[in-house]
NUDO-151117 format. One record per residue (C-alpha): residue number from 1; chain; y, z, x; residue in one letter. Coordinates in steps of 0.25 Angstrom, whole numbers, always signed. Layout:
N
- resi;chain;v;w;u;resn
- NUM;A;Y;Z;X;A
...
END
This chain:
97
- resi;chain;v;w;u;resn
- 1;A;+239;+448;+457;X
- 2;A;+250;+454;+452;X
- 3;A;+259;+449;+441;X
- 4;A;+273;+444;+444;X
- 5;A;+284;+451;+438;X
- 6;A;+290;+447;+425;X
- 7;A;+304;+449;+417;X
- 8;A;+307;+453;+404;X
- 9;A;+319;+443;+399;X
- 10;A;+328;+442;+387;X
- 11;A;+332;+429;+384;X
- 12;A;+344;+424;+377;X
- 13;A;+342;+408;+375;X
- 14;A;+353;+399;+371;X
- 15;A;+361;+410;+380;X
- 16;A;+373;+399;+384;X
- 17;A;+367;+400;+398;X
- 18;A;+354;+403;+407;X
- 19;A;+358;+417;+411;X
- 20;A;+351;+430;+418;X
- 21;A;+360;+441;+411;X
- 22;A;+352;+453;+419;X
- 23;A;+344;+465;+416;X
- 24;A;+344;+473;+403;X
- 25;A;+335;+482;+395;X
- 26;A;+329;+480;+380;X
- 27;A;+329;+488;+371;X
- 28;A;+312;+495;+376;X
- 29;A;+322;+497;+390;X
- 30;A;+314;+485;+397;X
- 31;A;+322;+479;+408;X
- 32;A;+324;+463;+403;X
- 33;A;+333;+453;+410;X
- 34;A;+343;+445;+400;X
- 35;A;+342;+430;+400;X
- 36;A;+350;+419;+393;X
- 37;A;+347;+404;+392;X
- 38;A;+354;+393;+387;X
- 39;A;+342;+386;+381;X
- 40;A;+335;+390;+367;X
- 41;A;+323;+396;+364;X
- 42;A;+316;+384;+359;X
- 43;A;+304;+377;+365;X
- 44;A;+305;+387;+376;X
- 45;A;+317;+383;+383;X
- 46;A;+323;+398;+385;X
- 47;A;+311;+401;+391;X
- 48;A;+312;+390;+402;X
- 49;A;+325;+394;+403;X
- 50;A;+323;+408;+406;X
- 51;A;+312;+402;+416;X
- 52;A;+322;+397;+425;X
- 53;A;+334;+404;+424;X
- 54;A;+324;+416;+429;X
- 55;A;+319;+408;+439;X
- 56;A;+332;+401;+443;X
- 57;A;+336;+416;+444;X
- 58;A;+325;+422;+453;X
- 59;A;+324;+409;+461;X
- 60;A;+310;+408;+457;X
- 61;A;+303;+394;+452;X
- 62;A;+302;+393;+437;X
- 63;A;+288;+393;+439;X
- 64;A;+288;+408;+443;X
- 65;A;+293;+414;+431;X
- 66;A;+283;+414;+418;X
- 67;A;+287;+418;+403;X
- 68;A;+276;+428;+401;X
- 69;A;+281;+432;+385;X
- 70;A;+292;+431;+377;X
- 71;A;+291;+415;+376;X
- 72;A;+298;+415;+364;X
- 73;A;+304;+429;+365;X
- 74;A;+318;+432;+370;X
- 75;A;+311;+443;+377;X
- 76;A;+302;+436;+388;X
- 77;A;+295;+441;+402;X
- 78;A;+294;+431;+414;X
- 79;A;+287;+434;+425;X
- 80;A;+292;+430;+439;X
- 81;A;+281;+426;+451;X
- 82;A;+286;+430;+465;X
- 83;A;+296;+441;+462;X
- 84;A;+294;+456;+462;X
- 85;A;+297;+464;+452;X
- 86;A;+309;+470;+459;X
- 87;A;+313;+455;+464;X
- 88;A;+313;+450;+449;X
- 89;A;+322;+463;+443;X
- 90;A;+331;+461;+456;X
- 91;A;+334;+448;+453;X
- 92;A;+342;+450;+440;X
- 93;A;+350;+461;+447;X
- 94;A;+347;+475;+445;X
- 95;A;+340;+478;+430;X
- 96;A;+346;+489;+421;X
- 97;A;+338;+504;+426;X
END
């Protein structure tokens, strides 16, 4: 079975507001969709926040997505069950080329 596709997500917590800001690049030229929350860092409260903005977002539950790393990272994948790879990009406008 094949893996659901993830996201790569910089996160700005304590952001003043739950926010998807769109596609950018780092600085190895990876595609990584800008975030902000409002909640802090601590006890893992960004991460939930991030969790359901995404979801909120791709009208997905909050059980589909997954924090696969970056737990304690503002760097962090997510993978997304029941969306293709192109259906996951699409939904935060077109990235960067």
């Amino acid at each position: 079975m094949a893996r659901p596709p993830s996201l790569t997500v910089r996160v700005t917590p304590r952001g003043g507001r739950d926010a998807v800001e769109g596609w950018t690049r780092d600085e190895a030229g990876r595609l990584v969709l800008k975030v902000r929350v409002a909640a802090a860092a601590a006890d893992g409260q960004a991460n939930a926040a991030v969790i359901a903005l995404l979801a909120k977002a791709l009208g997905r539950p909050k059980s589909a997505l997954s924090l696969l790393s970056g737990q304690a990272a503002r760097l962090k994948r997510i993978s997304v069950e029941g969306l293709s790879e192109a259906q996951l990009l699409a939904a935060f406008a077109d990235p960067p080329a």
